[in-house]
N, C-alpha and C positions, 0 to 999 in steps of 0.2 A: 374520454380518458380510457387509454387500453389496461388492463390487468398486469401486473410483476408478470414475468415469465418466468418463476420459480426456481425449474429445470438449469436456465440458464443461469442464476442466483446459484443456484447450489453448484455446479460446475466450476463456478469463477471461485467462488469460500472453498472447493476443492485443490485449484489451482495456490489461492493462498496458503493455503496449511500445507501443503506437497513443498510449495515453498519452503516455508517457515519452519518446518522440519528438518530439512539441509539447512537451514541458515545457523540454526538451534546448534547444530553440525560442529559447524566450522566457528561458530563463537566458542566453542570450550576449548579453543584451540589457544595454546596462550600466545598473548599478541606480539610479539618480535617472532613466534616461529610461523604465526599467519599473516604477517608481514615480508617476512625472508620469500615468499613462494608465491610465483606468481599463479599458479593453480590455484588458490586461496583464493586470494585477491577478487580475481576475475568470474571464479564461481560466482563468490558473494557478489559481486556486482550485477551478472547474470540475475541471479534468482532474486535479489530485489529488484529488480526490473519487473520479472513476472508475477511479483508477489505486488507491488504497486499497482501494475498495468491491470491485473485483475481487478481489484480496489478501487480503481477509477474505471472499467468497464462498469462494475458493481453500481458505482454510483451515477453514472451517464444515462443507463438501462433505468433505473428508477426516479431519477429525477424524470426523464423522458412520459415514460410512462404513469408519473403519478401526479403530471402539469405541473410542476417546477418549471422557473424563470430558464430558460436558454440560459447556462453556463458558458463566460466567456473565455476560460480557459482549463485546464485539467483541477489548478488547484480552488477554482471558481467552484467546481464543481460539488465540494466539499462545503462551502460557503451554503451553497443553496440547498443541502443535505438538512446542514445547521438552518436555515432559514425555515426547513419545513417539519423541524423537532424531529428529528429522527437521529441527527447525533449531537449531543453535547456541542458549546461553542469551545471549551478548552481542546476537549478533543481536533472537534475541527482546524483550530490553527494548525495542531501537530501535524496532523494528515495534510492541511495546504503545504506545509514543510517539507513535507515528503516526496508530495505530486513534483513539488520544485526538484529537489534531489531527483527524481526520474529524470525529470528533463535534461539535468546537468547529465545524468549519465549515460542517455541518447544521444543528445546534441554536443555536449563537449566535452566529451568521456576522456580525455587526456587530463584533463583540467581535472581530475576527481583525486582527492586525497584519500589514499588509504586508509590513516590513519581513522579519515570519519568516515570508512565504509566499517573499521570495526566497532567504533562507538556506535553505531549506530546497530552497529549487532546487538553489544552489551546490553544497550540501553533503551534504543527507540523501538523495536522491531515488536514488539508486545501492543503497542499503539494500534496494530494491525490486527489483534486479537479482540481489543477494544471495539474495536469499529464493525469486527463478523458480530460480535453479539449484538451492538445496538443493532445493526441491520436484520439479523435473525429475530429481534425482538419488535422490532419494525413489522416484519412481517409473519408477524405470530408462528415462526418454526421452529 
């Protein structure tokens, strides 16, 4: 079993929060006028993309390296996070919910409703804050 690579651990929790700071952004934006504009829209979907994608590099990097089960898909990978007590199993579902919402907004990004790109401002996007700590606290930083 190889060691966390730290460096790249704290790079990706950099990428999150660089994230989550524009997302922070554009949710106090009231929602018919972050709706009207599609600059809004498309940011927000933009930067949870790299706010996710970090999130699941995060968690592929360590499961990897810390012999976790071969993860059989993104939101799997969350699964086997929880499996090695490193996050919460409530946690975990929400974060499997999410890796999905990436997906959708990679692979069938037409198909994405606005409206749940800004609930998901309002509401879920703190899930993300949840999840740097357990991992910080995972790895004693």
């Amino acid at each position: 079993m190889r060691e966390v690579d730290l460096t790249r651990v704290r790079d990706l929790v950099g990428q999150i929060h660089d994230a989550q700071r524009r997302l922070n952004i554009l949710a106090k934006i009231p929602e018919e006028e972050f709706l009207a504009d599609f600059r809004n829209t498309e940011s927000a979907k933009y930067l949870l993309m790299v706010a996710i994608e970090a999130a699941i590099d995060i968690c592929n990097h360590i499961v990897a390296r810390q012999g976790g089960r071969a993860p059989q898909d993104y939101a799997d990978c969350m699964t086997v996070l929880s499996e090695m007590g490193i996050i919460p199993s409530d946690l975990c579902e929400r974060l499997r919910k999410m890796a999905r919402f990436r997906n959708l907004l990679v692979h069938l990004y037409w198909q994405v409703d606005n409206h749940i790109v800004f609930r998901i401002l309002k509401e879920e996007i703190q899930d993300l804050d949840d999840y740097v700590l357990n991992i910080l606290e995972y790895l004693e930083l």
